[in-house]
C-alpha positions in Angstrom: 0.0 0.0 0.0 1.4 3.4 -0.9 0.3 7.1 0.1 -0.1 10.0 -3.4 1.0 13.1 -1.7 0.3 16.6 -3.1 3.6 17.4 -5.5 5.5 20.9 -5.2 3.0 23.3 -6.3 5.5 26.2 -7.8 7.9 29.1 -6.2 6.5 30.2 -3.0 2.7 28.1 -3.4 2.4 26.1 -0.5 -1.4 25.1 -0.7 -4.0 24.7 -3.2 -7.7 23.3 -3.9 -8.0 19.2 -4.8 -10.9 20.1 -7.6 -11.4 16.8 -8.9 -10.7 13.6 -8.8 -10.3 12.0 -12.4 -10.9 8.6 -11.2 -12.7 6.4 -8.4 -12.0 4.5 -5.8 -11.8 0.8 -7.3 -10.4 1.8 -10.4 -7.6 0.7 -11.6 -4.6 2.9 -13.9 -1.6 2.8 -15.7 1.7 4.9 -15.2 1.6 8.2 -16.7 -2.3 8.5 -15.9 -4.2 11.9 -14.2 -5.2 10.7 -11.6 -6.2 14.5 -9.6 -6.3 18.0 -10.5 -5.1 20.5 -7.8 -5.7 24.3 -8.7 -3.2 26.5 -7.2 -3.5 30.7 -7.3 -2.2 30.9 -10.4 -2.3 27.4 -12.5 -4.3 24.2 -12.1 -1.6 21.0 -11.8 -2.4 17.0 -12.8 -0.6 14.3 -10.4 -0.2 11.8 -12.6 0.8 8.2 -11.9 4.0 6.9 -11.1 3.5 3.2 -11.6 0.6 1.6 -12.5 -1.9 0.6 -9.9 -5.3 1.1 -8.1 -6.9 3.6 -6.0 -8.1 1.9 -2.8 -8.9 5.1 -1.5 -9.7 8.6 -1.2 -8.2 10.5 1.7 -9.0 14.2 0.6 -12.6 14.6 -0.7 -13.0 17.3 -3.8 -13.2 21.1 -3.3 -10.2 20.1 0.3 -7.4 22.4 0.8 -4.5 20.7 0.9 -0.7 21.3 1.4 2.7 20.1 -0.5 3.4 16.9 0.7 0.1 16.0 2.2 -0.9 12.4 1.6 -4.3 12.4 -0.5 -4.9 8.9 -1.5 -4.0 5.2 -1.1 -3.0 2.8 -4.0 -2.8 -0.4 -4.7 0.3 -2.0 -6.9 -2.4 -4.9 -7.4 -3.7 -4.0 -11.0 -6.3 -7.0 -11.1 -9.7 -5.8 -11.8 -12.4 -7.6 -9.5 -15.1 -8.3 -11.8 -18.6 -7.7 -9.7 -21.3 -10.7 -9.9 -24.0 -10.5 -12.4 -27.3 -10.0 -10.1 -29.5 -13.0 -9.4 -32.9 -13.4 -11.3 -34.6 -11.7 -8.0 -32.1 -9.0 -8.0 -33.2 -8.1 -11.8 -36.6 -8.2 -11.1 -36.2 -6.1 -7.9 -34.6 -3.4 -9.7 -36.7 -3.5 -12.7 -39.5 -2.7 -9.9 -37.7 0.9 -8.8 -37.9 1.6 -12.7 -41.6 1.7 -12.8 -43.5 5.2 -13.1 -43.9 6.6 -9.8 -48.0 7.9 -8.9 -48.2 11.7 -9.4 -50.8 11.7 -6.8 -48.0 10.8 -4.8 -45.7 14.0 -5.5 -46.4 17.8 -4.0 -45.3 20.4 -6.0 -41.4 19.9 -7.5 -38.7 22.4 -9.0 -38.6 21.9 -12.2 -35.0 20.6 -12.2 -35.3 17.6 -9.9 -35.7 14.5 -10.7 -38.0 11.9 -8.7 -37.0 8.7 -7.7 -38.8 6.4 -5.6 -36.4 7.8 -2.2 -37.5 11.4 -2.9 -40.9 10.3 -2.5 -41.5 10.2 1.0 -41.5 13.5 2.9 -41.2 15.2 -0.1 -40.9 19.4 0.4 -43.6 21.1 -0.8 -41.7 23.9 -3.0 -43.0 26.9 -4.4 -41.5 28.7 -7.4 -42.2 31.6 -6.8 -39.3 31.0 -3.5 -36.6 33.3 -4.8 -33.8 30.5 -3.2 -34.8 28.0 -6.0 -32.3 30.7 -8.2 -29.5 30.5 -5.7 -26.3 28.5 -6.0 -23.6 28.6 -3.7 -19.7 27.2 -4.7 -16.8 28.1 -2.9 -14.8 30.6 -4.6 -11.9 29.0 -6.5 -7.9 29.6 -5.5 -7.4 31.3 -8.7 -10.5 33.3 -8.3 -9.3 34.5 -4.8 -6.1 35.7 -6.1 -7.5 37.7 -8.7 -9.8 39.8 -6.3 -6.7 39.6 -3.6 -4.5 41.1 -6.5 -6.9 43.8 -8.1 -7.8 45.0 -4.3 -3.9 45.5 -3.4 -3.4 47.2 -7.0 -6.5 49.9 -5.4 -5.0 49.9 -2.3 -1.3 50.2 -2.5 -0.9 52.3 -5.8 -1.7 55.8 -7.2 -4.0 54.5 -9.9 -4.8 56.9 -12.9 -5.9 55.6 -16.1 -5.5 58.6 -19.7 -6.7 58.0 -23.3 -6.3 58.3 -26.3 -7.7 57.2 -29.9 -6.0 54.9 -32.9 -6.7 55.0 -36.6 -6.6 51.2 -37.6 -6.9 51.8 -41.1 -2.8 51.3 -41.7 -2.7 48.1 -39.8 -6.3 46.6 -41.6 -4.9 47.6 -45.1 -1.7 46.1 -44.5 -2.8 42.5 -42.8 -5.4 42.5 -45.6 -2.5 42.9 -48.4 -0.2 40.8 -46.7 -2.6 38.1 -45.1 -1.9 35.6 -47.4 1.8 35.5 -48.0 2.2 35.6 -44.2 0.3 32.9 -44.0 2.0 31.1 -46.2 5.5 31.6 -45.1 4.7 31.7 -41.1 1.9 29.1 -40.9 0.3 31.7 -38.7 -2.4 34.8 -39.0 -1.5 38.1 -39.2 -3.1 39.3 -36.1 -3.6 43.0 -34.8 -1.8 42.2 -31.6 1.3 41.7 -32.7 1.8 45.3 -34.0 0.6 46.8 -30.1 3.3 44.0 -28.8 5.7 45.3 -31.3 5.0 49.3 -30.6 5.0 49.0 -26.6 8.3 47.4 -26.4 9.7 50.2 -28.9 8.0 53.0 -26.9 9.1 51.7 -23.4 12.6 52.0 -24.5 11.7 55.6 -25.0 10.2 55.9 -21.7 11.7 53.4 -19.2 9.7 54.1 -16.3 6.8 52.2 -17.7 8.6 49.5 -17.4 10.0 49.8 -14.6 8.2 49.1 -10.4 8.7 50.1 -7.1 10.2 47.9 -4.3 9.7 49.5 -1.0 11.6 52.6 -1.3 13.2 51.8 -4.6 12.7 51.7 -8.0 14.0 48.7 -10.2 14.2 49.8 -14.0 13.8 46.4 -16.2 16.2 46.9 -19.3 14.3 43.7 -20.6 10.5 43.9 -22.3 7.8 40.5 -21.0 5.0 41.6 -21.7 2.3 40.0 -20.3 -1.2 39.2 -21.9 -3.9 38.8 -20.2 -6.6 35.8 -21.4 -9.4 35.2 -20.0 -10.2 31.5 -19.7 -13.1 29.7 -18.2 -12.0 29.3 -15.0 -11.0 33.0 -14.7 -8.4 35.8 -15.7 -4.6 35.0 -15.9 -1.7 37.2 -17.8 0.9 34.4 -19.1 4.2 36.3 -20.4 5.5 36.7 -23.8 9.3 36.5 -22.6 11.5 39.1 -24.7 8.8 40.1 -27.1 11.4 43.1 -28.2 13.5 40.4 -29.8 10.1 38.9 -31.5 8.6 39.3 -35.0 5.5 39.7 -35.5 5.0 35.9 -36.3 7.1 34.8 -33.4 4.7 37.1 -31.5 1.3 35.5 -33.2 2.7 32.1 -32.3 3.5 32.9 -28.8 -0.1 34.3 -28.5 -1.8 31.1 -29.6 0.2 28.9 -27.6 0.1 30.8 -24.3 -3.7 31.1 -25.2 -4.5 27.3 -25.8 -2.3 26.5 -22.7 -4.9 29.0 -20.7 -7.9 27.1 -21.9 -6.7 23.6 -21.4 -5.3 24.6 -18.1 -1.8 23.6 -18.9 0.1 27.1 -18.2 3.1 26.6 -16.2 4.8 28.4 -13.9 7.3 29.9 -16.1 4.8 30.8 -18.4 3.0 33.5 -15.7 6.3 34.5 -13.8 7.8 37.9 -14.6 6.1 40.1 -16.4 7.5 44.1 -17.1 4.1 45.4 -18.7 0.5 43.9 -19.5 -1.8 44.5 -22.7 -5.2 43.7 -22.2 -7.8 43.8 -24.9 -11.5 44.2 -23.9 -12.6 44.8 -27.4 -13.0 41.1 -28.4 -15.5 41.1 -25.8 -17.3 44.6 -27.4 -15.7 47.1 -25.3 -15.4 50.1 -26.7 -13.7 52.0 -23.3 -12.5 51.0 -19.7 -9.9 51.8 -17.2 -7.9 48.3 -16.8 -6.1 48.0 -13.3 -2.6 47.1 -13.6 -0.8 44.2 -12.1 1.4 44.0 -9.7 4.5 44.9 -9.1 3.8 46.5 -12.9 3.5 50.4 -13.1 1.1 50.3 -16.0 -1.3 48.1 -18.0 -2.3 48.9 -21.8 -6.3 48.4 -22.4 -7.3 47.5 -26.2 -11.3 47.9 -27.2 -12.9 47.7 -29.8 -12.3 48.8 -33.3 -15.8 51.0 -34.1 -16.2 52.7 -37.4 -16.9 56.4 -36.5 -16.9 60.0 -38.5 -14.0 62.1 -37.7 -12.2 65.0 -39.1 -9.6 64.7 -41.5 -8.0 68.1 -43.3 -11.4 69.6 -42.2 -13.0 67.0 -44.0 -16.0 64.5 -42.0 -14.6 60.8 -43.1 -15.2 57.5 -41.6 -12.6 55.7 -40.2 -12.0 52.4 -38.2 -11.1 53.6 -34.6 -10.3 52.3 -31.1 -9.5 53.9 -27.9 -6.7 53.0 -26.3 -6.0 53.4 -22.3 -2.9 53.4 -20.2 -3.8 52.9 -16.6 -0.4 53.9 -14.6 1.2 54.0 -10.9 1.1 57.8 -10.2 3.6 57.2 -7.2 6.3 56.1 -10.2 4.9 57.6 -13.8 4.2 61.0 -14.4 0.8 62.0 -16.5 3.0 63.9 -18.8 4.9 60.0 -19.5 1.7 58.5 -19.8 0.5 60.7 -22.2 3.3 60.6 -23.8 3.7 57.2 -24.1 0.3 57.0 -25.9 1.3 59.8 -28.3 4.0 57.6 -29.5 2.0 54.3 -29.4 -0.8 55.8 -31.3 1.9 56.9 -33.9 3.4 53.7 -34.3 0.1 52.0 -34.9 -0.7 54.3 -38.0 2.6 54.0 -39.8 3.0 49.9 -39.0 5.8 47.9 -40.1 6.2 44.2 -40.5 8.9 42.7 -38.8 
């Protein structure tokens, strides 16, 4: 008999939330299966199998907090699968019995999402739908989940948030990927993509202006001569900002690629620690969800976040003539303690510039 113990959970996690088991007690594996999924405050981790085996038992129900190192489960090196007796002729007929159609004159009034068996019979409640508490549910709020309020409500707390605007003129950037959608294609295996070019122009315009990319660290300020910018995803089990490491030294395919892979790691919950550690500056674009303005809150220890929305076709003047023009507002949410509003304005100036003259690296 053997103990599975919760595995190191990443630098500095010492806890995190068993939030399912992936098989049951009685079943049997092989080496190199899942058999548990532990969400940490930043990543959700499998513990495979070591040998093959069975699971005797379950220690740690679903939805426990455990600890690195805590035993959560017995196993069994005895991989023979007992095969349960077929049920006697009296048995069948017994359980054909609890199949029947139960009387309705037997039920009080249901929810509409139950489901009657012959045990819910007896003593059933007599609900009413009009009882607001029918529309309730209650679930215990998720590690990753707790982080990201712990995290936004520091952010409020400890820095000087101010958040400036500006406007961009997508036409230069549509054009282009439409003219050059296809050989990119072709050559990189990979879409031309508009976030690539805002990857591109923040690293270039952070050079300009380090203290965007720089933080404070108690009385101190560490400028980062080095550009991870971090993107944040939103995936269904909540927000998380994986890091594209270097992205100055990135074209704009190596950029598209990192995107998609740090993107389909978020959804299948297979981000690493490496993948969210670090992080100089975040981009975050509400637009693919139809925003056309906000004030992101930046992430910590970062000094400033860049918020994307959406790209809305509106009249504006252009050598004092009324033209229509593919736009989106852009927003710079910044540290006030560190960044000045005459850098963050600044700083957008020169993004907005770069976006309307875009290259293709």
């Amino acid at each position: 008999m053997k103990n599975i113990t919760v595995p190191e959970l990443g630098e500095s996690i010492i806890e995190g939330t068993l939030t399912s088991w992936l098989i049951k007690e009685g079943d049997s594996f092989e080496s190199g299966d899942n058999l548990a999924e532990i969400e940490t405050e930043k990543i959700t981790i499998e513990i495979p199998a070591q040998t093959s085996g069975k699971l005797t038992k379950i220690i740690t129900p679903e939805g426990s907090t455990v600890n690195v190192g805590q035993s959560i489960a017995e196993i069994s090196e005895n991989t023979t699968t007992e095969q349960k007796p077929k049920p006697e002729t009296s048995q069948i007929e017994e359980i054909n019995e609890e199949k029947q159609t139960i009387d309705p004159s037997n039920v009080s009034k249901v929810s509409e999402n139950q489901t009657i068996t012959p045990a819910k019979v007896v003593d059933l409640p007599n609900f009413d739908k009009d009882d607001s508490t029918l529309d309730e549910k209650t679930i215990p709020m998720s590690k990753l989940r707790q982080t990201i309020a712990r995290r936004l409500k520091e952010a409020q707390n400890k820095a000087a948030i101010l958040t400036t605007f500006n406007e961009v003129d997508m036409s230069a950037i549509m054009s282009l990927r439409k003219k050059e959608q296809s050989s990119f294609q072709k050559k990189h295996s990979v879409k031309l993509g508009i976030m690539s070019f805002f990857v591109k122009a923040c690293t270039e315009v952070l050079k300009e202006i380090p203290e965007i990319n720089s933080e404070i660290h108690e009385d101190k300020i560490i400028y980062k001569n080095y550009f991870d910018i971090g993107i944040a995803i939103g995936s269904e089990k909540g927000l998380v900002v994986p890091i594209i490491k270097n992205a100055g030294d990135l074209s704009n395919a190596e950029i598209e690629k990192y995107i998609i892979e740090l993107s389909e790691k978020a959804n299948s919950n297979k981000l690493s620690m490496s993948d969210l550690s670090g992080g100089t500056f975040s981009i975050t674009n509400g637009g693919i969800y139809g925003s056309m303005m906000s004030t992101p809150i930046i992430n910590p220890p970062q000094s400033a976040i860049l918020g994307m929305h959406s790209i809305i076709d509106r009249p504006i003047a252009v050598k004092k003539k009324i033209v229509i023009k593919p736009m989106m507002y852009i927003a710079l949410s910044y540290d006030h303690r560190l960044i000045d509003g005459k850098q963050a304005v600044t700083f957008l100036v020169r993004l907005k510039e770069l976006l309307e003259n875009p290259k293709i690296i």
